[in-house]
Structure formats: C-alpha cells, structure tokens
N, C-alpha and C positions, 0 to 999 in steps of 0.2 A: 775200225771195227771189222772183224772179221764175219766171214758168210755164215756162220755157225753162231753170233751172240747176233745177226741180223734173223735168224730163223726163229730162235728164241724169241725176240720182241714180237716179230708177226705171228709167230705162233701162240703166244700169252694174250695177245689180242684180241685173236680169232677167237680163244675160249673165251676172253672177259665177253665178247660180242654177242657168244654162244649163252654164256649165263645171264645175262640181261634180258637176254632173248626170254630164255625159261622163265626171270623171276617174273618179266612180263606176264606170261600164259598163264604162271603161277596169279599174281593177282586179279588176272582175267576170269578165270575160273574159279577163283574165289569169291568175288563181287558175285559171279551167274548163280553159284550156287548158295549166297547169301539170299539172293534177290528169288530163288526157286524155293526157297524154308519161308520167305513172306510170305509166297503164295500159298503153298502148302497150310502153312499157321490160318492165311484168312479160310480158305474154302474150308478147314477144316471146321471153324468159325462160323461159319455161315451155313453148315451141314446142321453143326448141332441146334442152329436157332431154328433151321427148317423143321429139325426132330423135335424142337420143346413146340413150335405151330401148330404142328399136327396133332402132338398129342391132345393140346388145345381144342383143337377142331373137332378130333374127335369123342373126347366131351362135351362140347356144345352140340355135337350131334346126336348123341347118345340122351341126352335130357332131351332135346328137343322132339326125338322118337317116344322116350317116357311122357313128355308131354301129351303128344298127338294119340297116344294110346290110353293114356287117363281121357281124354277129352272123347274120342269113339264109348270107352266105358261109362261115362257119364250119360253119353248122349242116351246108349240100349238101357239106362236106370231109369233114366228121365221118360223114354218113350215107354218102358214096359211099367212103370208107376199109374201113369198116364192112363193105360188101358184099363188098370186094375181098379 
C-alpha cells in the first residue's frame, strides 16, 4: 500500500467520523426541538383553558353584581313601601 491510498483510508474516515458526528447533533437537536413543540403545544393549552376560566369567572361575577344590585333595590322598595 502506498502513502497516498494510506492518506485516502484516514482521510475517508476522518469524514465518515465527521458525519456521524453531524447526523448525531442532527438527531440531537431534533429530539430538543421536538420535545420544545410539546411544550409549546401544552402551555399554549393550558393558556387557552386559563382564557375559557376567566371568562367563566367573569360571568359569575358579573350576575353575582346583578344580583347584589337587585337585592340593595329591593331592599329601598321594601323600606320605602314600608313608610308609605
């Protein structure tokens, strides 16, 4: 074997080494940023069930103010009957 098909084999090597290397980092950073879209997917999930809560909330607070505002107007019916 001459010094020149001995350069060749080390040097086809060195690249296959090199490209292993890559498709490594390659499935490295694919799995990271498979696993960063889960996250994204939940929080983005767990934002909107906070948005459907509140709207919730604030219509139960909203009646609950209609409430307490019929119930003061009843009361000045009741008391101004009352006098009459």
């Amino acid at each position: 074997m001459t010094d020149w098909h001995l350069r060749n084999v080390t040097d086809s090597s060195k690249v296959q080494d090199s490209l292993d290397a890559t498709a490594k980092a390659v499935d490295s950073l694919t799995s990271t940023v498979n696993q960063q879209g889960e996250n994204i997917s939940s929080i983005g999930t767990r934002t909107t069930n906070l948005e459907n809560n509140l709207r919730t909330t604030n219509a139960n607070v909203a009646q609950k103010a209609d409430a307490n505002a019929l119930t003061a107007l009843t009361n000045r019916v009741t008391q101004t009957e009352k006098r009459h």
